[in-house]
N, C-alpha and C positions, 0 to 999 in steps of 0.2 A: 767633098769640097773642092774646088775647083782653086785652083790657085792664082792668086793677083797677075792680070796684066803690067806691067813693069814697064819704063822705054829705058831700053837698053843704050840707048844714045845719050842719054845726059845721064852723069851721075844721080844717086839716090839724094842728095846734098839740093839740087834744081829741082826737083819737083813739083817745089811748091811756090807761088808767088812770093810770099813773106820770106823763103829759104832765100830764094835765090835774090833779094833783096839785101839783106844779112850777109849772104857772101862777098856779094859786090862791096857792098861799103868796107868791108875786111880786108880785100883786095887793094879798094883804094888805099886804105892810111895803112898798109902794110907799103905802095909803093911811095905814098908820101914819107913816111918812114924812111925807106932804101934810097931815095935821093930828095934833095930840097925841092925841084920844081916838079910842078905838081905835072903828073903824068895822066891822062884818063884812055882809059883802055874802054876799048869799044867792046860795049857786051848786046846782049839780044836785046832790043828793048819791048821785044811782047810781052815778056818775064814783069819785067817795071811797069806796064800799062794796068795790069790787076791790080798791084798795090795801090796804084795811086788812085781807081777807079774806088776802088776798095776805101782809105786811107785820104782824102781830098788833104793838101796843105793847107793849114790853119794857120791865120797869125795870132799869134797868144797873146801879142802884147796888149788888145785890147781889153782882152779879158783879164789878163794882169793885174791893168791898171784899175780895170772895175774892182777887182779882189782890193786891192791897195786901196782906192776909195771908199770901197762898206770896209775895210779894217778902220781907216780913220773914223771913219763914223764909228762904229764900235767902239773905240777907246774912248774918242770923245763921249758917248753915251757912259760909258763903264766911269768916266772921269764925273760928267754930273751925278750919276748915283752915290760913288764914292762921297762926294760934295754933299749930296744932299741927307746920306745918313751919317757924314760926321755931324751935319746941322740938327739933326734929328738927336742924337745920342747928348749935342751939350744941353738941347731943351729940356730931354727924361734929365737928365745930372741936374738942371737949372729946377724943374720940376721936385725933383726927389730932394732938394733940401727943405723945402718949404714943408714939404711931408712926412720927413723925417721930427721937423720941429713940430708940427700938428703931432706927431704920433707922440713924442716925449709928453709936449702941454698936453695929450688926451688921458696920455697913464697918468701923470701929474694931477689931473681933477678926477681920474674913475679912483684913487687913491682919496684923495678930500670928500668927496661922495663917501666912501666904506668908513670914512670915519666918522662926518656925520651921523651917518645911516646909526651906526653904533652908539653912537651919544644921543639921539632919539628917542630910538626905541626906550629906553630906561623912563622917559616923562609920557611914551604914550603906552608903557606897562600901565602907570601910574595912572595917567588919563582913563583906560578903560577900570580900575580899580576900584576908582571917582566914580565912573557913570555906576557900577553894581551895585555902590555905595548907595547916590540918590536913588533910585531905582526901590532900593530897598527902604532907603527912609522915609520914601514915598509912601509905599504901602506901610508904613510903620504908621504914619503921620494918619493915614487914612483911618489905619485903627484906632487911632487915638482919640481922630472927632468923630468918631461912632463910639467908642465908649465916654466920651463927652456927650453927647445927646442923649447917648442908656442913663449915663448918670444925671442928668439935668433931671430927665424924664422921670427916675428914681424919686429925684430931689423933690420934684413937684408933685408925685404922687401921697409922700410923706407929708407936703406940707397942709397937700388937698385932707390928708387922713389926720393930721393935729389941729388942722381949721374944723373941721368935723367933729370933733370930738370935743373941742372946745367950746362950741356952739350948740351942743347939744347937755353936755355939762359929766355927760356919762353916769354912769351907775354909780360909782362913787359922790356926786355930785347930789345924785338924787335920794341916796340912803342921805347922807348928811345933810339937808334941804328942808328933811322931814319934818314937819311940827308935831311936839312932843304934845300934844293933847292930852 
């Protein structure tokens, strides 16, 4: 390894543009420091031509004031949202009473519902009890005028068979009819 060229003529502290930039100002407000009127010592100025080639002066203050301008916008912005959800938060509040009430009035009637509900049922036990009832006394009913016609039917075969018999005089009629010659 070959070892670093060095310049032996300025200290290691100059080397650098940014160093030797940094000293100088040290220098100065060390001599501003040592006496009130301000002293300036002549330094190299090739040292200073890097930095500043390097480093151009800026004036910040425009920039500043942009910053300070989008901050007020900011806040103002941050101030309308704040605004606009406390306006938001009293509408759910204005909101949520009225729904609060619907929710009471709703358990209120789903409660009168289960009791109706309850108190029904008992007349439509009774109602389907009724229709099994007619249902069957239907068919009861039915059997009844079919054994109403077996029996008419009966009725008039009997009377077909005493008209018959009557009109004929029968065998007793005819032994007793006999002339005794």
């Amino acid at each position: 390894m070959k070892p670093k060229r060095t310049d032996s003529t300025r200290p290691k502290i100059f080397q650098s543009p940014a160093a030797a930039a940094a000293a100088a100002s040290v220098t100065a407000a060390y001599a501003l420091a040592k006496s009130e009127k301000l002293e300036f010592i002549e330094t190299d100025h090739s040292n200073f031509e890097g930095v500043r080639e390097n480093n151009p002066v800026q004036d910040f203050s425009i920039e500043i004031n942009a910053i300070r301008e989008e901050n007020k916008v900011l806040v103002s912005s941050v101030a309308k949202v704040k605004a606009e959800n406390s306006r938001v938060r009293e509408k759910i509040d204005e909101s949520m009473v009225p729904t609060s009430e619907l929710s009471t009035e709703l358990h209120s009637v789903q409660g009168q519902l289960v009791v109706e509900r309850s108190r029904c049922s008992k007349p439509e036990a009774q109602i389907a009890e009724l229709q099994k009832r007619l249902e069957t006394s239907q068919s009861i009913e039915d059997e009844v005028q079919q054994l109403r016609r077996q029996k008419s039917m009966v009725d008039r075969n009997m009377e077909m068979a005493v008209a018959q018999t009557q009109g004929s005089g029968g065998v007793c009629r005819w032994i007793a009819v006999t002339p005794n010659t």
